[in-house]
C-alpha positions in Angstrom: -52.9 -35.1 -6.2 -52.5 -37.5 -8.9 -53.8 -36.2 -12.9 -54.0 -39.0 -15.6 -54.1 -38.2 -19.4 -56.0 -40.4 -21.7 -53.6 -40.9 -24.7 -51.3 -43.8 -24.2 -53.9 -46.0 -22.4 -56.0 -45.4 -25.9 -53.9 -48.9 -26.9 -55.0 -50.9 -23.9 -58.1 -49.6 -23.7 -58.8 -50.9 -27.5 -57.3 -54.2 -26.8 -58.9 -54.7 -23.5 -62.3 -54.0 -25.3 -61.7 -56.3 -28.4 -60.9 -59.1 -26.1 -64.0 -58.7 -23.6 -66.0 -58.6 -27.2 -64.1 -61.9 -28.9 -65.4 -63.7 -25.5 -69.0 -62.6 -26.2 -71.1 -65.8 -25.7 -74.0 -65.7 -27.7 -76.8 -68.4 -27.8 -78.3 -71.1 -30.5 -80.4 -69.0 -32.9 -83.4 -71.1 -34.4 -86.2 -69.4 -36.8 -88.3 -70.4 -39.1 -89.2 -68.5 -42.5 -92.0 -70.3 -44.6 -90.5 -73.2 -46.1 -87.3 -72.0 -45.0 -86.1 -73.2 -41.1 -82.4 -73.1 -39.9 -80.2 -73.5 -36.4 -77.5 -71.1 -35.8 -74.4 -72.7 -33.3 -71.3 -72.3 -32.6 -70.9 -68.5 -33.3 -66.9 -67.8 -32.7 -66.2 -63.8 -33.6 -62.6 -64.2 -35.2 -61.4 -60.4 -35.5 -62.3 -57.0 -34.2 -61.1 -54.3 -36.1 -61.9 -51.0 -34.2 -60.4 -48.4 -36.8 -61.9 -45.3 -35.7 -61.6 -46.1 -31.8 -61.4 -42.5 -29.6 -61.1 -42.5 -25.1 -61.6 -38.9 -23.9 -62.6 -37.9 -20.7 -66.1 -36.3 -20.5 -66.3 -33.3 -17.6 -68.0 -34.0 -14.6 -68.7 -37.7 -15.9 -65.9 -39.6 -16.5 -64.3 -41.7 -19.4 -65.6 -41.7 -22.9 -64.6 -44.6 -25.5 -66.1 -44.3 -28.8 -65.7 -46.4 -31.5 -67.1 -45.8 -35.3 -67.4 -47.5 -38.4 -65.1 -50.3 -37.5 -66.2 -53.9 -38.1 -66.8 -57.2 -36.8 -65.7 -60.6 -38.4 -67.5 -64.1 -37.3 -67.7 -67.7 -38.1 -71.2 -69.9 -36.8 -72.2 -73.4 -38.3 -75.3 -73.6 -40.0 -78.3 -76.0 -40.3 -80.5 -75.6 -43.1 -83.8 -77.2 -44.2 -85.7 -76.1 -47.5 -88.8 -77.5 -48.4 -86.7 -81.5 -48.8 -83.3 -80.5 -49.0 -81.2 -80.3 -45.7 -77.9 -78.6 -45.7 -75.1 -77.9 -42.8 -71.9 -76.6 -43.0 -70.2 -72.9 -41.8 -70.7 -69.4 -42.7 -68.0 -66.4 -42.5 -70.3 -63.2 -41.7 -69.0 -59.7 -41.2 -70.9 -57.1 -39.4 -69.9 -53.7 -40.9 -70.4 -49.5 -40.0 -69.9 -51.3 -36.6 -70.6 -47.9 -33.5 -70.4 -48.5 -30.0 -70.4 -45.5 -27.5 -69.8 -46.1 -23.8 -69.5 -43.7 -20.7 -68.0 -44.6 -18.0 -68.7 -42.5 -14.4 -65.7 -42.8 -12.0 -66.8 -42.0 -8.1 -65.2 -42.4 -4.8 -66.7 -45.1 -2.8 -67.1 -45.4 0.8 -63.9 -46.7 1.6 -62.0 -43.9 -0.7 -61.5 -46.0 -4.0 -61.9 -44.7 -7.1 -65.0 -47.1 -8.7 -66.8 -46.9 -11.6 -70.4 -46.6 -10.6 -72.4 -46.0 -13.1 -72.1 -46.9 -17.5 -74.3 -46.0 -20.1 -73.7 -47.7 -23.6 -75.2 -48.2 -26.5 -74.1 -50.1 -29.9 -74.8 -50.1 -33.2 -74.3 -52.6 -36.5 -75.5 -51.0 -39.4 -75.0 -54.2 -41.6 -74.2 -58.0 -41.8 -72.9 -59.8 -44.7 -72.6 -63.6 -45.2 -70.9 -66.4 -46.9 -72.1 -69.2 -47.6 -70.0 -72.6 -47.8 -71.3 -76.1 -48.7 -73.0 -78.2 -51.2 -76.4 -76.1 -51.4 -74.3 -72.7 -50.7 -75.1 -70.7 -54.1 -78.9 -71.4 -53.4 -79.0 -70.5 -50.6 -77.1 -66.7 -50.8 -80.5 -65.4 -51.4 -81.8 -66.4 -47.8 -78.4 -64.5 -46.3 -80.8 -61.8 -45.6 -82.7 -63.5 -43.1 -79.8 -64.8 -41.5 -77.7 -61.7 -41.3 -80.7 -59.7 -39.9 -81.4 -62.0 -36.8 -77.7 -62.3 -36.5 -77.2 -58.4 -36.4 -80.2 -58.5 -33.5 -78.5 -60.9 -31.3 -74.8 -59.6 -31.5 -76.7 -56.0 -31.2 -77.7 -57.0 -27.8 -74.8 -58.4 -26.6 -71.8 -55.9 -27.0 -73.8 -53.5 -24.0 -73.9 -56.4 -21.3 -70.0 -57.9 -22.4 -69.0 -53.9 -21.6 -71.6 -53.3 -18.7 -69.7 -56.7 -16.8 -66.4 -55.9 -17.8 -66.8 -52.2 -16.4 -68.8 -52.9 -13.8 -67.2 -56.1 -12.4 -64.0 -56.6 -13.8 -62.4 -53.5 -14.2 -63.6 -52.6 -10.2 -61.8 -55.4 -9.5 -58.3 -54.4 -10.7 -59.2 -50.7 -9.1 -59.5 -52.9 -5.8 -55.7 -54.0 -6.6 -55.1 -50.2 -5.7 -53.8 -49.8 -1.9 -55.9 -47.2 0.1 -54.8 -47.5 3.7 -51.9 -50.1 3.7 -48.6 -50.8 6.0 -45.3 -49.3 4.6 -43.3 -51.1 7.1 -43.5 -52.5 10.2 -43.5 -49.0 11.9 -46.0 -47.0 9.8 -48.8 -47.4 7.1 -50.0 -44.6 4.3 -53.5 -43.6 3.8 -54.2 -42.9 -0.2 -58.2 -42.9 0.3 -59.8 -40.0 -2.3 -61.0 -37.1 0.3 -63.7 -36.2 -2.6 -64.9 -37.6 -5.8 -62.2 -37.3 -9.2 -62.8 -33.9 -10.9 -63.1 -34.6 -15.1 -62.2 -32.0 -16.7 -62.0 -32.4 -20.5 -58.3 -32.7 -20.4 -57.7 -35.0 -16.8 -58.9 -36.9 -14.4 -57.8 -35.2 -11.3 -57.8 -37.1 -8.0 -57.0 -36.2 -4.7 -55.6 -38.2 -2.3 -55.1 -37.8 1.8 -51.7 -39.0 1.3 -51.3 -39.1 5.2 -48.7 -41.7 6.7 -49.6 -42.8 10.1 -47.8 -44.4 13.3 -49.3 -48.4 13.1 -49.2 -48.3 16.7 -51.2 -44.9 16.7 -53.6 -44.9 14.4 -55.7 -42.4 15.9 -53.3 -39.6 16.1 -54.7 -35.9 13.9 -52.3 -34.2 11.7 -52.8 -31.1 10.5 -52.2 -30.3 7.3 -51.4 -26.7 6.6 -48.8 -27.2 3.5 -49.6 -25.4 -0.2 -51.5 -26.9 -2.4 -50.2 -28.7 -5.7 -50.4 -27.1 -8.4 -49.9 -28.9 -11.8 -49.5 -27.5 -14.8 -47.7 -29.4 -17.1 -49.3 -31.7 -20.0 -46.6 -33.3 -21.6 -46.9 -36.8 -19.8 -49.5 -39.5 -19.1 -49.4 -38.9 -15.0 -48.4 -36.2 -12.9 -47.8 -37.1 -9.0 -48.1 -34.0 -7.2 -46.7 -34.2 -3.1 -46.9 -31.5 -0.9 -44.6 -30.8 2.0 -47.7 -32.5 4.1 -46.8 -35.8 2.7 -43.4 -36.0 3.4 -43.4 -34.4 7.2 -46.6 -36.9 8.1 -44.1 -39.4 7.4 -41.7 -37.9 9.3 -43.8 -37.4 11.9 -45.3 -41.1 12.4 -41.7 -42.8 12.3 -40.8 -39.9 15.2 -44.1 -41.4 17.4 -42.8 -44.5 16.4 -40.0 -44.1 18.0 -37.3 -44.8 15.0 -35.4 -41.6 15.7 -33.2 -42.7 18.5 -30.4 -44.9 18.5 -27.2 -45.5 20.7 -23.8 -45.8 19.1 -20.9 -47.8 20.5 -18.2 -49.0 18.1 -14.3 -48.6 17.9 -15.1 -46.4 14.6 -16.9 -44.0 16.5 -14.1 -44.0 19.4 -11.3 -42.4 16.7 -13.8 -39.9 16.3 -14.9 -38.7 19.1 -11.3 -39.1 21.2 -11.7 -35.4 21.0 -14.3 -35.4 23.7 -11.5 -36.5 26.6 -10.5 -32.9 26.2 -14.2 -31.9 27.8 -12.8 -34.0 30.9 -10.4 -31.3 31.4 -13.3 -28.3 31.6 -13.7 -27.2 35.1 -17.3 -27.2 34.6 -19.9 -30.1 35.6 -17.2 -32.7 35.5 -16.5 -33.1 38.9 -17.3 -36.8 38.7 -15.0 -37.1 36.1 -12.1 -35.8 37.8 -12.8 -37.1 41.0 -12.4 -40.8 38.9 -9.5 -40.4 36.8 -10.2 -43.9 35.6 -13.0 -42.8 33.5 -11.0 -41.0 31.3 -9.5 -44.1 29.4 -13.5 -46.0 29.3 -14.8 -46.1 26.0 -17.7 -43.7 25.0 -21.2 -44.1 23.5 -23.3 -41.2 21.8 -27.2 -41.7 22.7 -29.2 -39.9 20.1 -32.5 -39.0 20.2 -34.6 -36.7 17.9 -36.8 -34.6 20.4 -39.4 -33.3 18.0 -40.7 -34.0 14.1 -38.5 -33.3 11.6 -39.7 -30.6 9.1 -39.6 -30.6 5.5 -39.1 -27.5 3.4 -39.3 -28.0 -0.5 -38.2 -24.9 -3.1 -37.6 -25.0 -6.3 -34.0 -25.2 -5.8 -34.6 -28.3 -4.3 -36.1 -30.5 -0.6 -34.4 -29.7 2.8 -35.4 -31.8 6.0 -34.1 -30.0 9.2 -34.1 -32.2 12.4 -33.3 -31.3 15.8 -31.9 -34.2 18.4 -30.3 -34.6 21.5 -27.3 -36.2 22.0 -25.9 -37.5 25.5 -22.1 -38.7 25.6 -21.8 -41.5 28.0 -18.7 -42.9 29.6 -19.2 -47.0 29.9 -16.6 -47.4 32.6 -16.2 -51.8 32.9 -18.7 -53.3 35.1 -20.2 -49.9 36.5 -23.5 -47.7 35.1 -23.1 -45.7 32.6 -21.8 -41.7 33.4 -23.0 -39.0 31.5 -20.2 -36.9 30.2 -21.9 -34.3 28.0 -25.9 -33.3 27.2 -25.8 -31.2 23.3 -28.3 -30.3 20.9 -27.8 -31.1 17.5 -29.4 -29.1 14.9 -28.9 -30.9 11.2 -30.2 -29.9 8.1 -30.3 -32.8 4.9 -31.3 -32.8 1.5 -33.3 -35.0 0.1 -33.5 -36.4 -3.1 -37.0 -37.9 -4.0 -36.9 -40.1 -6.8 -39.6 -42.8 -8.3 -38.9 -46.2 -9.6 -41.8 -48.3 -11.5 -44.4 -47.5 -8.6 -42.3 -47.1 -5.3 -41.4 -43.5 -4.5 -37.9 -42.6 -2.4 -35.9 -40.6 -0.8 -32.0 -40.3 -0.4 -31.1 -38.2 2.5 -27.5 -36.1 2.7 -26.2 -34.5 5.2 -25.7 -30.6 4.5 -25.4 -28.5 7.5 -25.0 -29.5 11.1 -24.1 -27.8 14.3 -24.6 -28.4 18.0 -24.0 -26.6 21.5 -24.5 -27.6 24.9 -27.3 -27.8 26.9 -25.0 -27.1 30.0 -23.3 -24.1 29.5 -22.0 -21.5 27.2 -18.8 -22.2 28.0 -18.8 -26.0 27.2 -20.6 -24.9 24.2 -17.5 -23.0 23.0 -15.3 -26.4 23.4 -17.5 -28.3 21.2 -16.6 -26.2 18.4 -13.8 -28.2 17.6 -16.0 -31.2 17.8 -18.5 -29.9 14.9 -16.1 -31.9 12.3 -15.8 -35.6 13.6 -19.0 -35.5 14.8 -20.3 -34.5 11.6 -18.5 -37.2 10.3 -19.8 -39.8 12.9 -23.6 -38.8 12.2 -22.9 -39.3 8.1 -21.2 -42.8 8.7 -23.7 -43.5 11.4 -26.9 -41.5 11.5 -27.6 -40.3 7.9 -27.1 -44.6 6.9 -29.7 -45.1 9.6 -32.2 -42.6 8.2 -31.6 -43.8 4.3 -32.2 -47.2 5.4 -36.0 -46.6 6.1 -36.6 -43.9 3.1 -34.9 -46.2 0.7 -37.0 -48.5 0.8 -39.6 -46.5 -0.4 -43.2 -46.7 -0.6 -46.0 -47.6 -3.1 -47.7 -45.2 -4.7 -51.5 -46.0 -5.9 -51.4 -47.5 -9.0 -53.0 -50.6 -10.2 -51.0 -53.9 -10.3 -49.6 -54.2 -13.7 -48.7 -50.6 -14.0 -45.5 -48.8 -13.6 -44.2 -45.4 -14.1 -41.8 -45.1 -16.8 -39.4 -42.0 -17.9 -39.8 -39.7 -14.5 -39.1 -36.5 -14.4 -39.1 -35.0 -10.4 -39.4 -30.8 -10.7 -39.8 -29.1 -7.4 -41.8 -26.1 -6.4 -42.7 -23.4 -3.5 -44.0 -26.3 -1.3 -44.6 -29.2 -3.2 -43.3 -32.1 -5.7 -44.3 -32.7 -9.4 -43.3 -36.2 -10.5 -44.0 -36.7 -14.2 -44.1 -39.9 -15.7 -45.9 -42.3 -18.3 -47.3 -45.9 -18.1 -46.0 -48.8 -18.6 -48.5 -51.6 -18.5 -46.3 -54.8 -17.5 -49.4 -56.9 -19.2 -52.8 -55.9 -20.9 -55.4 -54.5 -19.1 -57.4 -58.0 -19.5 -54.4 -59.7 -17.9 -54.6 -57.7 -15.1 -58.4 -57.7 -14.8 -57.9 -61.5 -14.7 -55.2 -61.4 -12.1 -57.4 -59.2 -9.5 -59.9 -61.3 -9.9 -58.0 -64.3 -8.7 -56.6 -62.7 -6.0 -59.9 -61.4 -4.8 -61.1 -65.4 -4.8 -58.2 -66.3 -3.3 -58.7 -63.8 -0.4 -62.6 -65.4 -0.5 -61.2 -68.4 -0.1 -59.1 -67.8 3.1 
């Protein structure tokens, strides 16, 4: 579940607007008045200044931006013939009581991707005034009427189709920068598609996102989800990111069908800390072999781990816990012969996990917390492993636990918008899911980034 606020992206929703209006193109402008004809050209608008500029989201609809009374300030060169006197030069104009109101509707489309569908807008200029510069300028003040009225008309029906374009085209296109179904690694990808349009309420835009990992080599594969759903109900920042336990155990479960949970460890580190397992040899118990071939005893050991189902992820407010089950065969490598099993266990291990955000890639440190294991031979052997529970918890956090961090570390994108980061996160944990609050940080202006999309996109054309 992801909720956005409208506040801080007031700023760059101004700026973005004022720059899609300074690049307004607008045409020559010829007319004729009695004795009076002129030629409009070069019309350059030199400054917005959108005083009374408001974004607020409008329920069931979408985003709002209103702007009153602000003004407009523009430049054109003028041609000017009057009865037998012929005059050029520039004129500073300013279009005043300046009102534009646009709606914006925000849908999911048929790939999942919040799009703005639909916008309805309509502008306003309630006057013009002009300046006159040149040799016939004072003459001709009288005339600014007719100028400032067709100018009013044109730049009237401009500012609608500069926003419609910019909505409609350019600002889909940095929405397009957003992943929906994307590769995390090259094990498993993350599906963010919407499962139903935003709900608008008059405080957030509330999406909701599958938020599903999946095995690359499985695509296909249904998981259930059966975690709590989010609940968010704090205000105070721009973003709230909310993750159920769903999230995090799909992920777990895809790197499990993936096969990333197994590994086989064989290094002189290891050795000092299992030596302890020679004892077993002594057990009168399955290790016939072993004593029938004293020679085994000095070859060097291996511990083949395997995790034999999904790990599971449990999140409270005190904090995350992942428990994982595995099972662990010790192996004698005696020189130039097959491997001998020594030992079948089961390890039961219990971590917690940190989850922390960074600009727009969420992670998760895993630590080991509680760990035990018995034997899957008898209860007997089981009983001589207890003095094993110490250096092989030791082994799995020098070993396993690095293993595990080094995939979750790494972290993965969550569905923002290039150019956007979080900023100032705060992770609070509840009875089933994560909160992440945060605000944005725009890395460049939403025009910049609207530009940048775009480029890709023809890029991608291109190829």
């Amino acid at each position: 579940m992801f909720d956005i606020f409208p506040f801080p992206v007031k700023t760059e929703t101004e700026k973005f607007v004022e720059e899609e209006l300074s690049n307004i193109s607008m045409p020559e402008m010829k007319g004729k008045d009695g004795r009076f004809q002129y030629t409009i050209t070069d019309v350059k608008i030199t400054e917005l200044n959108l005083t009374h500029a408001e974004l607020k989201f409008i329920p069931n609809v979408g985003l709002l931006f209103d702007v009153q009374n602000s003004s407009i300030s523009l430049t054109f060169n003028r041609r000017i013939l009057y009865w037998f006197f012929y005059d050029t030069g520039n004129i500073n104009a300013s279009a005043e009581g300046v009102n534009i109101n646009t709606a914006l509707k925000v849908v999911r489309d048929e790939d999942g991707r919040l799009k703005i569908s639909n916008i309805t807008c309509d502008a306003k200029i309630n006057k013009m005034k002009a300046k006159f510069s040149g040799t016939l300028g004072r003459v001709y003040d009288f005339l600014a009427r007719v100028l400032t009225t067709g100018m009013r008309f044109v730049l009237n029906q401009q500012i609608c189709p500069a926003l419609n374009h910019a909505a409609l085209v350019d600002v889909n296109s940095m929405l397009d920068t957003i992943p929906v179904r994307t590769e995390v690694d090259e094990f498993i990808g993350i599906d963010y598609a919407l499962i139903d349009d935003p709900v608008v309420t008059s405080q957030s835009l509330d999406m909701h996102f599958r938020g599903m990992f999946f095995d690359l080599a499985h695509q296909n594969i249904t998981q259930v989800n059966s975690a709590v759903d989010p609940v968010i109900r704090e205000y105070d920042r721009m973003v709230y990111l909310a993750l159920s336990e769903f999230f995090f155990d799909s992920g777990m479960f895809s790197y499990y069908t993936a096969g990333i949970f197994q590994t086989e460890i064989v290094n002189e580190k290891v050795q000092r800390h299992l030596s302890t397992l020679h004892s077993l040899l002594s057990l009168p118990l399955s290790l016939s072999l072993s004593l029938s071939n004293p020679a085994l005893v000095d070859s060097p050991l291996s511990l083949q781990l395997a995790v034999n189902s999904p790990p599971k992820t449990t999140i409270k407010t005190s904090g995350a816990t992942v428990v994982m089950t595995a099972i662990v065969k010790v192996m004698v490598l005696p020189p130039g012969q097959d491997p001998v099993q020594l030992s079948s266990m089961t390890m039961e291990a219990k971590f917690n996990a940190k989850v922390s955000m960074r600009g727009k890639r969420l992670s998760v440190h895993a630590d080991l917390r509680r760990f035990k294991i018995f034997s899957n031979q008898s209860a007997l052997e089981s009983l001589a492993l207890i003095p094993l529970q110490a250096p092989l918890k030791t082994m799995l956090q020098m070993s396993v636990v690095p293993l595990i961090n080094n995939w979750t570390k790494r972290g993965v994108r969550i569905p923002l918008a290039d150019g956007m980061d979080f900023i100032e996160e705060v992770v609070e944990y509840h009875n089933g899911f994560i909160v992440i609050g945060a605000n944005l940080h725009f890395s460049k202006g939403l025009r910049d980034m609207v530009a940048g999309s775009m480029e890709t996109a023809a890029q991608n054309n291109t190829l």
